[in-house]
N, C-alpha and C positions, 0 to 999 in steps of 0.2 A: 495425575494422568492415568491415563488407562494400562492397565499391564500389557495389552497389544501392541504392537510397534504402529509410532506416531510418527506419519513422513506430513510434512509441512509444503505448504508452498510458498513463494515468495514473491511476487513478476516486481519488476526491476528493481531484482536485487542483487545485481552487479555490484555498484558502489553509491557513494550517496546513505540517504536514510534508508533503501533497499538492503542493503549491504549489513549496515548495524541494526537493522531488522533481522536477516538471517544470522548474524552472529547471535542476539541476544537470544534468539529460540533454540540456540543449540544447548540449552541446557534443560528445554523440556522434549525436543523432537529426539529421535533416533534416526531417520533420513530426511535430507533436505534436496528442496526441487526450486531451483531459480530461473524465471523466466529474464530473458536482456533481450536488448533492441538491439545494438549495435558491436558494444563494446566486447568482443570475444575477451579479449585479454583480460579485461578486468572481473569479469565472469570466472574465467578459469583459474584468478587470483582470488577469487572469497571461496570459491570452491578447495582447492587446497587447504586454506585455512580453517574451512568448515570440518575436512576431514583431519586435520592435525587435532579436532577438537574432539575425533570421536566419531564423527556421524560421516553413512555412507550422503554423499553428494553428488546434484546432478544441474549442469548446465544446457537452457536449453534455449537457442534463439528462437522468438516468439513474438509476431506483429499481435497483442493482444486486442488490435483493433478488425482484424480476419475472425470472424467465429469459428472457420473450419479449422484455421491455424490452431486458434486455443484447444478446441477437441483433439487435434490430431499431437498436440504437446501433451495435455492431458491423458492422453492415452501414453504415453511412453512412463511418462510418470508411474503410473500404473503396473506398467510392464513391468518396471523396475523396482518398485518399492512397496504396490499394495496401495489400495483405498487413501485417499487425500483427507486428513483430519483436520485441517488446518491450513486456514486459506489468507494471505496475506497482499492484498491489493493494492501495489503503489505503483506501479506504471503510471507514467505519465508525460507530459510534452508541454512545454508553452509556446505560443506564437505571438506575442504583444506587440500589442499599438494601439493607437486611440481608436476608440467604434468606426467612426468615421473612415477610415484609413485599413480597416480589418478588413480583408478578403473572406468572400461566402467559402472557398475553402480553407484557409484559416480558421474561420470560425468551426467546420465543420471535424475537422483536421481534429482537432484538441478534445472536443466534445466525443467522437470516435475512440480516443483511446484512453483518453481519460472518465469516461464515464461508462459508454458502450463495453471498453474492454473489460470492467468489473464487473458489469452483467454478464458476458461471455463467460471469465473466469467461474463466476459463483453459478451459472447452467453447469456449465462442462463439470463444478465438482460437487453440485446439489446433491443427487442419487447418495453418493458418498456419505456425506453428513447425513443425512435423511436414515440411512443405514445404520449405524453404525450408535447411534444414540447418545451420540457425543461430539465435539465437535467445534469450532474456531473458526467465523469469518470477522477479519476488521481491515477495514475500509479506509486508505490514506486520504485523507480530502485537505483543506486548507482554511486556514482564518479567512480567507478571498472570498471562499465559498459562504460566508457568515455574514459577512462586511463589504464583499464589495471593494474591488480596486480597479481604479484608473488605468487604463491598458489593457485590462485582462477581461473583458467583457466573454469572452470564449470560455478561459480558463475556471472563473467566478460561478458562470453557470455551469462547467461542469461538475464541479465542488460542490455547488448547491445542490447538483441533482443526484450526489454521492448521499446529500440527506434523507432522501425520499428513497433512494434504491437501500441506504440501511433497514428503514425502519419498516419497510413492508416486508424484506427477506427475515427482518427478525421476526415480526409477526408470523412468520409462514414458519419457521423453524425451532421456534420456541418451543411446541409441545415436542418436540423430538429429542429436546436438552443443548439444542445448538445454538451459539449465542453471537450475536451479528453487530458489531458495533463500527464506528467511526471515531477516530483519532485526526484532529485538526490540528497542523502545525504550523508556526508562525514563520517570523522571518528564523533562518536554521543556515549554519555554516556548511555549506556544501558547495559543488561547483557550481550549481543556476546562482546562487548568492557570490561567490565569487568573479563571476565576469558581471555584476553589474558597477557601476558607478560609484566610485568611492566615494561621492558629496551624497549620491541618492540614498546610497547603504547607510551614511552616517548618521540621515536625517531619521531613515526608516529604525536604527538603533536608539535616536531620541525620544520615540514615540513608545517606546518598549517599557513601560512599567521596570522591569527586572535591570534593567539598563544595560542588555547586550544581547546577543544572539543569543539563540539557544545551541544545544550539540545534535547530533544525528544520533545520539548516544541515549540523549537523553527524549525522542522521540519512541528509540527502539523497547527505552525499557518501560513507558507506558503500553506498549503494545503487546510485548513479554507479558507483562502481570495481563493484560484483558485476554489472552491466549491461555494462561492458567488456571487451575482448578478454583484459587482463590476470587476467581472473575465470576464463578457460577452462576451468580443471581444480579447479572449484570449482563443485561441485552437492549438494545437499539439505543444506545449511550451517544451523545456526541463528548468527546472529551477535546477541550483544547490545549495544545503544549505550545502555548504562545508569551510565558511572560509578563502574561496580564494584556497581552495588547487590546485583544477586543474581550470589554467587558464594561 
C-alpha cells in the first residue's frame, strides 16, 4: 500500500458480506467509511469493532440510490479522512417474483440501487482515484447476474449490468494504476439466505459443487486480496466465489 493514509469505503457494510468486507480491509486501510441503509445499530456495531481493530471509522446512512445523497456522504468522508482509495460497492436490495407478477417499480426499485448506486458511488469517488495514482474499485454482483435466476429478473439484470459498468471503468482508469474489478458470489450464509425456504435453500445447496454455502468470510477475503498491492495487474476481472455453482 501506499505510505499515505488509505481511508476505504464500504456501502453496505453494516452486516452481511458488507460487514466482513470492512473487517477484512482493515488490515490494509487506515480509515474506514461505511455506507447503511437502515440498520443504525448494526452500523454503529462494525464501527466499534473496526476501531477495536485500529482504524479511525465512520457510519454514514446513505440511500445510494439518491446521486446528491452519495455526493453529499462522500463529502463528509472527505472531511473526515482525506481522498477515498478504495472503493467497495455492495449495497444492494431484492424484490422477487416471477416477471410476470414484478411491479415496473420493483423492477426499477432494485436496478436503482443496485446498479445505479455503483455508478453514483465510483462518480462521487473517480476524481479521487484518478488522483492519486493508485487506487481499488470492486464491484459486489452475483452468480444471478451470470446465469440468470427464476424470480429475480430485476436483480439478474442488475448483476449483469455491474459487468459492463466494471469493465469500462477499468478501461477508463487503468492508465491511472486503478484497478476496477467484480467479485460474484454465490448462494452465501447471510440474512437474505437465511429467511428463505429451508426445502428451497436445501435444494439450492444440492446444486453447489462444493456441497454447502459459502461464508461472508470467505467473499470478503477474495476482495481483500483484489484491494491489495498483490492484485496490481489484475483489472476488469469477473471472479466468482460460488462453489463451483456456475461453471
Amino acid at each position: 500500500m501506499s505510505k499515505e493514509q488509505v481511508t476505504a469505503l464500504v456501502t453496505g457494510g453494516s452486516r452481511g458480506i458488507g460487514r466482513a468486507i470492512a473487517l477484512a480491509l482493515a488490515e490494509q486501510a487506515d480509515n474506514m467509511a461505511i455506507f447503511f441503509a437502515g440498520r443504525q445499530d448494526k452500523a454503529e456495531e462494525t464501527v466499534r469493532e473496526l476501531e477495536a481493530l485500529g482504524l479511525q471509522a465512520l457510519a454514514l446512512q446513505c440511500d445510494v440510490a439518491d446521486a446528491q445523497a452519495v455526493k453529499a456522504a462522500t463529502d463528509k468522508v472527505r472531511e473526515a479522512f482525506g481522498p477515498i482509495r478504495v472503493v467497495v460497492n455492495n449495497a444492494g436490495i431484492t424484490r422477487d417474483t416471477l416477471t410476470l407478477r414484478m411491479s415496473a417499480e420493483d423492477f426499477a426499485s432494485v436496478l436503482h440501487t443496485n446498479l445505479s448506486g455503483a455508478f453514483h458511488v465510483i462518480q462521487a469517488c473517480y476524481r479521487d482515484l484518478m488522483r492519486a495514482g493508485w487506487g481499488r474499485v470492486v464491484n459486489i454482483g452475483s452468480v444471478s447476474g451470470l446465469m440468470g435466476n427464476p424470480g429475480q429478473a430485476n436483480y439478474s439484470a442488475a448483476k449483469a449490468g455491474l459487468v459492463g459498468l466494471t469493465k469500462t471503468v477499468a478501461k477508463e482508469l487503468a492508465p491511472r494504476g486503478v484497478t476496477v474489478n467484480l467479485v460474484c458470489p454465490g448462494f452465501i450464509e447471510t440474512d437474505m439466505t437465511g429467511a428463505m425456504d429451508a426445502q428451497v435453500l436445501a435444494r439450492a445447496a444440492g446444486a453447489i459443487p462444493a456441497g454447502r454455502l459459502g461464508r461472508a468470510e470467505e467473499v470478503a477475503q477474495a476482495v481483500s486480496f483484489l484491494c491489495s498491492r498483490r492484485a496490481d495487474y489484475i483489472t476488469g476481472a469477473v471472479l466468482q466465489v460460488d462453489g463451483g455453482l456456475y461453471m
